[in-house]
DRENDO-1510 file (C-alpha; in Angstrom, 1 decimal, always signed):
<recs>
REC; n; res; u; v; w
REC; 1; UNK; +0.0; +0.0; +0.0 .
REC; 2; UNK; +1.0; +3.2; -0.9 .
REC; 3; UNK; +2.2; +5.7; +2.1 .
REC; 4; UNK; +3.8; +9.1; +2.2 .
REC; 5; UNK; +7.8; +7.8; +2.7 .
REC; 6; UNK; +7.6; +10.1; +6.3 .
REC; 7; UNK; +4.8; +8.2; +7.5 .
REC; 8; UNK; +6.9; +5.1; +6.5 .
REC; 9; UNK; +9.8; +5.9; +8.3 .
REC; 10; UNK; +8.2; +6.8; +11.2 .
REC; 11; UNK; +6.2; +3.6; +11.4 .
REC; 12; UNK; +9.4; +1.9; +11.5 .
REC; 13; UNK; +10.5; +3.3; +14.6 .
REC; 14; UNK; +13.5; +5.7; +13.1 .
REC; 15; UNK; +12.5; +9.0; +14.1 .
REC; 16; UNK; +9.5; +11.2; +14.0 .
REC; 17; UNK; +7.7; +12.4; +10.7 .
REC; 18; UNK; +8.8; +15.9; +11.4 .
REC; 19; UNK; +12.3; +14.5; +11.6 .
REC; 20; UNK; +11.8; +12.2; +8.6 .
REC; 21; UNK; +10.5; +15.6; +6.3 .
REC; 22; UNK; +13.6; +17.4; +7.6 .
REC; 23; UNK; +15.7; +14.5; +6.3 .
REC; 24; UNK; +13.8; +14.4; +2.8 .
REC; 25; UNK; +13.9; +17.9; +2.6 .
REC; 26; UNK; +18.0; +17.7; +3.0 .
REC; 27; UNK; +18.1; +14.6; +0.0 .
REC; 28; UNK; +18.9; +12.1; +2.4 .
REC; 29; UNK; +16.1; +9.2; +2.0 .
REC; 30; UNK; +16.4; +7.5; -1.2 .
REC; 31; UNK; +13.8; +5.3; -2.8 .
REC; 32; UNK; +14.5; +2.6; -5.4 .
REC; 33; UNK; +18.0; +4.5; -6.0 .
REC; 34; UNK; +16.0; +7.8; -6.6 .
REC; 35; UNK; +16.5; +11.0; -3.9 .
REC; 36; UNK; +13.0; +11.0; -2.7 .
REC; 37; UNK; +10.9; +14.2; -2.4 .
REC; 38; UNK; +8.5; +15.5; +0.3 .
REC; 39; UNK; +5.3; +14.4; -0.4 .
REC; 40; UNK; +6.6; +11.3; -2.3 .
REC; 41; UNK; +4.5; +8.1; -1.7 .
REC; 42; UNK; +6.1; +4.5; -1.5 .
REC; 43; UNK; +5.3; +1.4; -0.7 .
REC; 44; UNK; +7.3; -0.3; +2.5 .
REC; 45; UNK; +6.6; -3.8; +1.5 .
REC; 46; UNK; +8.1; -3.7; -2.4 .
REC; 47; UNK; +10.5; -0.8; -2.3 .
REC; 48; UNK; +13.9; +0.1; -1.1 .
REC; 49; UNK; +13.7; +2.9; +1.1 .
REC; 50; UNK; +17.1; +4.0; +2.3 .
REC; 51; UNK; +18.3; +7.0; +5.0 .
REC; 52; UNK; +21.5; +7.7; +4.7 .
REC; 53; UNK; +22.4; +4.8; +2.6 .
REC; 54; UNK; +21.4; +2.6; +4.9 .
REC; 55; UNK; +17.6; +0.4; +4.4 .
REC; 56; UNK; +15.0; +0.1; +6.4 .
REC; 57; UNK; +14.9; -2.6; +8.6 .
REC; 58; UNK; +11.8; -4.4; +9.4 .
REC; 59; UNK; +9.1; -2.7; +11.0 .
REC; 60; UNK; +9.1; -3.5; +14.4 .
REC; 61; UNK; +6.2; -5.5; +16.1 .
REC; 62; UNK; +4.0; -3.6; +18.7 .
REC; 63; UNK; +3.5; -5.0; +22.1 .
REC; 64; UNK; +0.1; -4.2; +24.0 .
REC; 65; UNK; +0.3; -4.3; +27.5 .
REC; 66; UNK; -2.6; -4.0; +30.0 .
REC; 67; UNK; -2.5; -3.1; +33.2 .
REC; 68; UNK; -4.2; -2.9; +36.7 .
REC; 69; UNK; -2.4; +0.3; +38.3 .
REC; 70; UNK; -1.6; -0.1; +42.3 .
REC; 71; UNK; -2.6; +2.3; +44.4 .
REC; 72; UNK; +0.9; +4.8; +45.2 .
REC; 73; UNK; +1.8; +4.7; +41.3 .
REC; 74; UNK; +1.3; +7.7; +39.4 .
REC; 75; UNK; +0.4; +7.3; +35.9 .
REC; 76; UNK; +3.3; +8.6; +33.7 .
REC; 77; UNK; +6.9; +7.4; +32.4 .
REC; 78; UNK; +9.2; +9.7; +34.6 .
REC; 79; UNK; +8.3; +11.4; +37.7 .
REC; 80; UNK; +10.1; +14.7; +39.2 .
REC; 81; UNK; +9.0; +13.9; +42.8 .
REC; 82; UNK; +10.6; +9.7; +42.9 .
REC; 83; UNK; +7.4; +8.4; +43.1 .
REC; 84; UNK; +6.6; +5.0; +41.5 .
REC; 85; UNK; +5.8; +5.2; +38.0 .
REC; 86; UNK; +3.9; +2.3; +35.6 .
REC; 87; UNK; +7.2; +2.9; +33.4 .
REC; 88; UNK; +8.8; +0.7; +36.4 .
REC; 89; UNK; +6.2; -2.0; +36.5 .
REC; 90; UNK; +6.5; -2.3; +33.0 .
REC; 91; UNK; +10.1; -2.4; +32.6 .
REC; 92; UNK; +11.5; -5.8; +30.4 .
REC; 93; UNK; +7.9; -6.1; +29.0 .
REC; 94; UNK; +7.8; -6.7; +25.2 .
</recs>
């Protein structure tokens, strides 16, 4: 299927689309050989999309995790204050 080649990259877990425009903005994604444009659409699964000569790996696979929060454990990744976080009852998951 089709795809803008940011969205692509992005998907695969490279960097953000923002990034990935500033990168095809600069001539540094190619696709099938060819510099690839903004706003150039590609398919991931039959063409060769490379960043800085080197191709994208496989996209990764996405882990869903669900979880029963304790009481004490705040509800974000970091926390300024020390408390518990579910980043730490998460951790070596997926």
């Amino acid at each position: 299927m089709q795809e803008r080649i940011q969205k692509i990259i992005a998907s695969h877990g490279l960097m953000s689309r923002r990034a990935a425009e500033a990168l095809i903005s600069g001539g540094r994604v190619r696709v099938n050989g060819a510099v690839a444009g903004l706003g150039d659409k590609a398919d991931a699964d039959t063409d060769d999309i490379e960043v800085d000569g080197v191709p994208l790996r496989e996209k990764p696979a996405f882990v869903y995790i669900m979880l029963n929060k304790p009481r004490g454990v705040v509800s974000t990744m970091s926390d300024e204050r020390g408390r518990p976080t579910v980043a730490s009852l998460v951790s070596g998951a997926g």
